[in-house]
Structure formats: structure tokens, C-alpha cells
C-alpha positions as CSV (number, residue, x, y, z in Angstrom):
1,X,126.8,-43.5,-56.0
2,X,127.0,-39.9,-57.0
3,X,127.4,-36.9,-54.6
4,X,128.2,-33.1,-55.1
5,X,129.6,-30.7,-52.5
6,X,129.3,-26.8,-53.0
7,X,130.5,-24.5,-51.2
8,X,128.1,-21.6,-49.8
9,X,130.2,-18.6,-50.6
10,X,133.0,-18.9,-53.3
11,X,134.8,-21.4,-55.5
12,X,136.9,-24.3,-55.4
13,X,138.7,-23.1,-58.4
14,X,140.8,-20.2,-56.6
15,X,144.2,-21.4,-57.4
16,X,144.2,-23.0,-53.8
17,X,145.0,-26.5,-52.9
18,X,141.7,-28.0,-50.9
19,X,141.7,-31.0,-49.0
20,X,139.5,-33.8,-50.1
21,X,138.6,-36.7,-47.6
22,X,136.4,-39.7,-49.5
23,X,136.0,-42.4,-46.6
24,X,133.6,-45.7,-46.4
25,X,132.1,-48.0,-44.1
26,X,129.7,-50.6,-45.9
27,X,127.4,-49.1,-48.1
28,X,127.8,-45.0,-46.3
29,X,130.0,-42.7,-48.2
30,X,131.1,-39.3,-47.0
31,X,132.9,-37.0,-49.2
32,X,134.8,-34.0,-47.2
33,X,136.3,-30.8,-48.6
34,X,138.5,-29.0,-46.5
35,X,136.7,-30.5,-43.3
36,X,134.5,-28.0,-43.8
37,X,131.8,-29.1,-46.1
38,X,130.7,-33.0,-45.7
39,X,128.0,-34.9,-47.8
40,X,127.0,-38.5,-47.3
41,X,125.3,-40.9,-49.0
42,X,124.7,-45.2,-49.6
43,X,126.0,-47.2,-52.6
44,X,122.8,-48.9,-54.2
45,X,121.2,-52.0,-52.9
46,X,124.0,-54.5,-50.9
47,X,127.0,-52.9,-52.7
48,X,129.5,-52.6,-50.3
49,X,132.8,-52.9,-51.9
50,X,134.2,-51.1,-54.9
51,X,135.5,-52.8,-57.3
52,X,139.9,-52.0,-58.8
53,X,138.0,-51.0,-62.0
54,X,135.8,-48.7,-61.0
55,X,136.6,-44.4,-61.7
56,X,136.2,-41.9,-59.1
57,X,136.1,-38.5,-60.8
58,X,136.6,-35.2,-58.4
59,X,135.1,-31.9,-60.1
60,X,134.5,-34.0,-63.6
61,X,132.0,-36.8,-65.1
62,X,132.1,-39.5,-67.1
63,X,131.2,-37.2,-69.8
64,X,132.0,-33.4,-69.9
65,X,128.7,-32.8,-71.3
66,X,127.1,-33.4,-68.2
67,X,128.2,-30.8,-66.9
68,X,126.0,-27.8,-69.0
69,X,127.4,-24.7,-68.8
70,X,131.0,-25.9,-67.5
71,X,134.0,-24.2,-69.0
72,X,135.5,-27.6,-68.6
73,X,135.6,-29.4,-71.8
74,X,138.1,-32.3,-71.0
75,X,138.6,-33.9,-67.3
76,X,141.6,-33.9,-65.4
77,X,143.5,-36.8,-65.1
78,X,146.3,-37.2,-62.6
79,X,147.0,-37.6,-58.8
């Protein structure tokens, strides 16, 4: 499952903290930021539980050069 929320006018890098919501039922995902701006979406096929080794990245990728023209070049790891 992969989804992207953007916001319509400005960033999310202001220097602000923003509140991030991920929730699940089955296979429907919805990702909130700020309770504001809401995407949902289905896990492939009959998938409907994550498994403990699974990553969830928030403003990265697997791979930073996926995201093309990013001034991110490492992602950040934390909680």
C-alpha cells in the first residue's frame, strides 16, 4: 500500500509539529495529517494484517532516490 498526502497551499516542512493519524480496518487504510487532509486506500488482494516486520516510512521511501528532486538524501529514523 502506498499513499501520499499534499497539502493544497504550503509545506509540511515549516518547523511545525503536524499531527499524523494512520488507522485500519481490514484491507482500508486512511492516512490523516492534521485532521485536515485524509487519503484512503486498500492493501492488495486479502491482506489484512501487517506483519511486526514490515516499515512504515512518513515523508521518506525505501530508497531516497525515489524521491527526484528531494533535498532529502537520507531518511529520518526515529519516533
Amino acid at each position: 500500500f502506498e499513499a501520499i498526502v499534499e497539502p493544497v497551499n504550503g509545506k509540511f516542512n515549516d518547523n511545525a509539529w503536524h499531527d499524523v493519524k494512520v488507522t485500519r480496518n481490514l484491507r482500508q487504510v486512511t492516512i490523516s495529517v492534521d485532521g485536515i487532509l485524509t487519503t484512503t486506500g486498500y492493501t492488495q488482494e486479502d491482506y489484512t494484517m501487517l506483519g511486526s516486520d514490515d516499515f512504515f516510512y512518513v515523508g521518506g521511501s525505501p530508497s531516497t532516490a525515489d524521491l527526484p528532486g528531494s533535498p532529502v538524501s537520507n531518511n529520518f529514523m526515529g519516533c
